[in-house]
N, C-alpha and C positions, 0 to 999 in steps of 0.2 A: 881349343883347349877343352878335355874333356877330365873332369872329377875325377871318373874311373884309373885315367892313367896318376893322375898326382897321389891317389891314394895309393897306388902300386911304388912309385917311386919315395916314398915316406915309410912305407911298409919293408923298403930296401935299406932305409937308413940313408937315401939322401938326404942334400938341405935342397930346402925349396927354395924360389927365388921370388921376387917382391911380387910379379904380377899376376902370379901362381895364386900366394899367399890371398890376394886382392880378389882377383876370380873367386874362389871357394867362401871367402868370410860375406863378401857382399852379394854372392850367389845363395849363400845360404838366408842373409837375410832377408833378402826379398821373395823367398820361397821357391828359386828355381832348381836350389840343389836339397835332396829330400835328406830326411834325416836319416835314415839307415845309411846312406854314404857319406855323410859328415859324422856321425858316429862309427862306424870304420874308419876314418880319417883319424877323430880323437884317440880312439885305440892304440895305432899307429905310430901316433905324436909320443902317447903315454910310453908306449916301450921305446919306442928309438931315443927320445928327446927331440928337442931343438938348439939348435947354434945362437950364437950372440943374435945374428943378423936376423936370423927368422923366427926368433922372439920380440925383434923391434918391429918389424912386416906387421907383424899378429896383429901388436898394440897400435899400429899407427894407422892398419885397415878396420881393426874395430873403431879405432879413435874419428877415424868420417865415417862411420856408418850410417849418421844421422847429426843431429844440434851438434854444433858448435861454440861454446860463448868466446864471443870476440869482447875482449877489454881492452881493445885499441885506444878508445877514447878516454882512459882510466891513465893519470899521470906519475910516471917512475914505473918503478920495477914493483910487480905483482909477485908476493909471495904466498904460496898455501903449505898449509901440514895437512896431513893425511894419516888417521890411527887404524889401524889395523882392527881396533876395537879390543874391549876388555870391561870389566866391570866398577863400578863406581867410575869411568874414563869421563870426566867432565871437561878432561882438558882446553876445548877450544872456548869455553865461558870464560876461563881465566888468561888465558894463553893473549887469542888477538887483541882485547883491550890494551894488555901488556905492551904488545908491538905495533899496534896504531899507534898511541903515546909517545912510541920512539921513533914515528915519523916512516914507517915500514905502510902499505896500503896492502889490505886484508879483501881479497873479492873473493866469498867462499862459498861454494855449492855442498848444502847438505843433504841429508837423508834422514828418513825418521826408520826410529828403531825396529827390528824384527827379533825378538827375545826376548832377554831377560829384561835389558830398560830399554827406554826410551831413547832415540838420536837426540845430536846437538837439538835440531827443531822441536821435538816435543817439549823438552825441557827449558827452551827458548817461550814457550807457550802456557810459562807457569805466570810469565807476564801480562796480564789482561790485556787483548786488544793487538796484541802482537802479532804481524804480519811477514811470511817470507812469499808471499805473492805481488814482486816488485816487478812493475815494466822495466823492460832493461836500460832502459834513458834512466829509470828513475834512481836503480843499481848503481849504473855507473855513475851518476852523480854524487851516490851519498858515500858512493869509495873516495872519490876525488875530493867529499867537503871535509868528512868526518874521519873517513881513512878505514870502515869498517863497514862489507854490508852481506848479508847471509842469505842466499834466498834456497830455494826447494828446486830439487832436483827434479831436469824434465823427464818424461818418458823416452821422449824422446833423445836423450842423451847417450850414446855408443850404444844403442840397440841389438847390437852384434854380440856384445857382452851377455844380454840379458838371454838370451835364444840361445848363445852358444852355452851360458854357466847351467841353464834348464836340462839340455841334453845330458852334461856331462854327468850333473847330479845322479841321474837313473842309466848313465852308461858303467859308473864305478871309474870315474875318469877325472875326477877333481882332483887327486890327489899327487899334481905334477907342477914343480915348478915354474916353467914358462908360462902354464895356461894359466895360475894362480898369479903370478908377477901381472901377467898382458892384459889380466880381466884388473885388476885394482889398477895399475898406470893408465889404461884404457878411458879412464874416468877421468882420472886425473889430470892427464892430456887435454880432452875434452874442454876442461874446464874452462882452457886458457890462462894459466897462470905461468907467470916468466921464471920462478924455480918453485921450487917442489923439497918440504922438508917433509919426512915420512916416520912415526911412530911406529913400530914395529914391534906388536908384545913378545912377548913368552912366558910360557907357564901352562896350568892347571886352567886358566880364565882366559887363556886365550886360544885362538884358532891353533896359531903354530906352536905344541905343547912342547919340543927340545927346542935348546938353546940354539946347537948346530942346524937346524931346521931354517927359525927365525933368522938367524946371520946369512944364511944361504938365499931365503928370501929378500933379506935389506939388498944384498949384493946383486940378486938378477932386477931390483928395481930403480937400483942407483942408475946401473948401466942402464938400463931403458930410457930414464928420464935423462941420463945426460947424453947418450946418443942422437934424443932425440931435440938435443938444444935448447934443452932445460939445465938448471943448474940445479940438480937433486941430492941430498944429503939423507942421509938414515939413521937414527938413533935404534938402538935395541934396548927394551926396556923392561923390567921385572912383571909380570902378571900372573905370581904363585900367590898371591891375593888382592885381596882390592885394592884400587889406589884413592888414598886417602882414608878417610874415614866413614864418607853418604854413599848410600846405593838404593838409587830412587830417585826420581825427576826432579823434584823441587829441593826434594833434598841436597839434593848434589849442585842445584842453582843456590844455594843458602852457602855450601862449604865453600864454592869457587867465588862468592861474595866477602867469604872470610877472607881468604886467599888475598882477594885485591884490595882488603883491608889492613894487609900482612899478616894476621890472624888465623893462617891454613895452614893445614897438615905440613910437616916439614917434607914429605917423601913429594905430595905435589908437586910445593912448592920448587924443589927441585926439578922436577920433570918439568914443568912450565922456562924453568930458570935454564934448563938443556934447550930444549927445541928451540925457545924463544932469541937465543944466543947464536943458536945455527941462521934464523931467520934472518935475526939482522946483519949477521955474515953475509949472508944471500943476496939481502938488497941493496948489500954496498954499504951499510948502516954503520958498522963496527968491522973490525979488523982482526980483533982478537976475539976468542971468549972470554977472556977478562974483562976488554972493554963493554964488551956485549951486556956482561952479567950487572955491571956497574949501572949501565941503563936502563936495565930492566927493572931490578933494585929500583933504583932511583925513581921510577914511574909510578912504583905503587908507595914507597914510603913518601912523595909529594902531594897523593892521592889522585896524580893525571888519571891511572889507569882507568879507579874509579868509576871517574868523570865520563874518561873516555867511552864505557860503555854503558853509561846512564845516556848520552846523550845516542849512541849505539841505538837502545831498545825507542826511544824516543820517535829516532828518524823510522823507524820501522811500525808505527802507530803504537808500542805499547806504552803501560803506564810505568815512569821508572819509580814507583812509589817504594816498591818490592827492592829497589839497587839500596836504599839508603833504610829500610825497615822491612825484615822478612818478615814480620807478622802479615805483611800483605800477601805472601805466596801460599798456595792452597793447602791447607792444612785438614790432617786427618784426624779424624772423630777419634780413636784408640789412640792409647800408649801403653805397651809394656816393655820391662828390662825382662831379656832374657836372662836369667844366671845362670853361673857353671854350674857344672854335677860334678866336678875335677877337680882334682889340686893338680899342678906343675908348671911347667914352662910349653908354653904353645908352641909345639913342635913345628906344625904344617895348618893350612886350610885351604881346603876342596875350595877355590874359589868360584868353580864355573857354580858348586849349588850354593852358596851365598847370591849368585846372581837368579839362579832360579826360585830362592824364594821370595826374592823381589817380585818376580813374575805370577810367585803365588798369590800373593797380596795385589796382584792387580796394575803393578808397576811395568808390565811389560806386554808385547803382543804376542799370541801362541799364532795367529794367521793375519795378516795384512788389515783384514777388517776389521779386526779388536780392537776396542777403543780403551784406552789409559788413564788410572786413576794418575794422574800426575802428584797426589797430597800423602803416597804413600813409599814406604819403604822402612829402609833399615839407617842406622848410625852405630859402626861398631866402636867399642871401649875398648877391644882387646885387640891384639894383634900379634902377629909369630915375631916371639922371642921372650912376649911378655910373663911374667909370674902372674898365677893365680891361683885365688882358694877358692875351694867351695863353698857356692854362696854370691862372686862376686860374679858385679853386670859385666858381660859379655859382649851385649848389644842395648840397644833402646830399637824397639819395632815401632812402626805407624804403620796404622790401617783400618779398615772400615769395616769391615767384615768379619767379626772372631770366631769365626770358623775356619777364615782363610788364614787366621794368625797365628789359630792352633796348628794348624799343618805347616807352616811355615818356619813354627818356633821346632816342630819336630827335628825338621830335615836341618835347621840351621846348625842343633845342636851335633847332629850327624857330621856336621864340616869341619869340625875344629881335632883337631888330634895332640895329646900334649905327652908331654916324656918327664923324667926326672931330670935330668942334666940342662944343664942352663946351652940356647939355642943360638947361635950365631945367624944375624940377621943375613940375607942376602941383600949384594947391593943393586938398588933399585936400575942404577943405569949400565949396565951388559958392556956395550961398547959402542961407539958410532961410525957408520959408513961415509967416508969425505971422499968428494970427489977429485 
């Protein structure tokens, strides 16, 4: 089997076939197949496309390209979510406590942030002492006692992804369905999880910025995960601005504490109330979304969920001081309210630069080695639809630096655009992919 000929036959708008697919993904990672011919390959892929089948080849040859996690030893049905990513997105703080409570086990491989904020683990790490450096005995253990356990993503996890997403970046090749679908299942395959519910934004704050985009991604990722004998579901979900109301690491650990206090944002609380209802669909938990919603409900107004993830951070070495008093989470030297310059009804907000001026404040990483004030960020008061005068807060800022506050509050105010006419909200949840 020679590269050269597969790259002529994908160049013709054949489909490839499995062992094709295999040769080139795990010849490339091991460095036998160079990059100028796997970059004509990508090319190739990008104008012809791919078929059902040789979009599952893709994800299922990156998915052994390297680690594994086996949750064999891990008891019932493993379910994971997966967010596409977005701004103020704290979801998985509030979400798995939710669904360990309701007896669903949560084995969840994270990532820390490259942007505006911080990943689930940074902001995991607003609690002193907190660890996702588990031996995998110790993992699977605290999923089987507790029902929740979070650990750091190896390098070694779908390897093929990482070398293949590198190229495409500086080939102009990212921007193709399949390879976007096979690089995010890729992972999530990996992971070992028995279904697979997937978050999928849209908007201004998120990757996929049309709606039709988004829905077309949910669709090539359902079918990959249930091709591949996964039970994977997809939710579509609003991200023309932030969700909820914190944007910033500890901040956003304080709202999703609201949350499991009953106490959060109602648009969250929703989105937690979605996924977390598909979940326990998945694990055989609930039947309906009625009944699903009823237990999830029920988990934080008993205060399980709480619990559930007080004893969460516990098993993981942190201090759960911060779950039942945020005075303990790190907190930032400055406060100001931004106020409007505007009268009207908030038409729109540029969400991706409300997420960068998180970033400016320090909330976020511009390169891999940047380290993260986790004490700082934003909490906004206003939101699209709402009326305001000139004069009223906008936001409350935190941060450490008021220089970086004054550039921050620049560009914040640059985000917001308002109209005279009163604004009809968008609703937050788009539509969901079932399988």
């Amino acid at each position: 089997m020679r590269m050269y000929d597969l790259i002529i036959k994908k160049r013709n708008g054949e489909a490839l076939l499995r062992d094709e697919i295999d040769f080139m993904v795990q010849g490339y990672t091991k460095g036998t197949i160079p990059d100028y011919q796997m970059a004509a390959m990508l090319m190739a892929v990008y104008f012809q496309g791919m078929n059902e089948d040789e979009t599952l080849y893709l994800t299922e040859s990156m998915e052994h390209s390297g680690d594994t996690l086996d949750l064999s030893m891990i008891q019932g049905i493993k379910v994971d979510k997966h967010s596409t990513g977005g701004v103020g997105d704290k979801t998985s703080l509030a979400l798995t406590p939710m669904v360990a409570a309701c007896g669903i086990r949560v084995a969840k491989m994270s990532g820390r942030g490259l942007g505006h904020t911080g990943g689930t683990i940074d902001k995991l790490e607003s609690f002193p002492g907190f660890s996702t450096s588990l031996s995998s005995a110790q993992f699977q253990k605290n999923v089987n006692e507790i029902g929740i356990a979070i650990i750091g993503q190896t390098a070694d996890l779908a390897p093929a992804d990482k070398k293949l997403y590198a190229l495409r970046d500086v080939t102009a090749t990212v921007d193709n369905m399949s390879l976007i679908a096979s690089s995010i299942m890729s992972k999530k395959l990996a992971s070992g999880a028995d279904a697979i519910v997937l978050d999928v934004k849209t908007g201004s704050g998120a990757f996929m910025k049309k709606e039709e985009d988004s829905f077309a991604l949910a669709r090539e990722m359902t079918k990959i995960g249930n091709n591949a004998g996964r039970k994977t579901y997809a939710v579509v979900s609003d991200m023309d601005q932030p969700l909820g109301f914190a944007v910033g690491n500890a901040l956003e650990v304080k709202e999703a504490l609201d949350t499991l206090n009953g106490k959060g944002p109602a648009d969250f609380m929703e989105l937690c109330m979605t996924l977390g209802s598909y979940m326990l669909i998945a694990g055989g938990r609930a039947k309906t979304v009625e009944e699903a919603r009823k237990m999830l409900i029920d988990s934080v107004n008993s205060g399980r969920a709480l619990r559930k993830f007080a004893e969460f951070i516990r098993a993981q070495g942190g201090s759960d001081a911060a779950v039942y008093d945020p005075a303990f989470l790190p907190q930032a030297r400055h406060e100001e309210d931004i106020l409007s310059e505007t009268e009207g009804y908030i038409s729109h907000i540029e969400c991706d630069e409300i997420g960068m001026c998180s970033l400016i404040l320090g909330g976020g990483r511009e390169t891999k080695e940047s380290a993260i004030d986790l004490s700082v960020g934003l909490v906004l008061r206003k939101k699209v639809g709402d009326y305001v005068k000139k004069g009223d807060v906008l936001a409350r800022m935190y941060g450490n630096d008021t220089e970086k506050m004054a550039q921050a509050k620049e560009r914040f105010l640059r985000a917001y655009r308002f109209c005279a006419e009163k604004v009809e909200k968008s609703p937050l949840i788009k539509g969901v992919i079932i399988p």
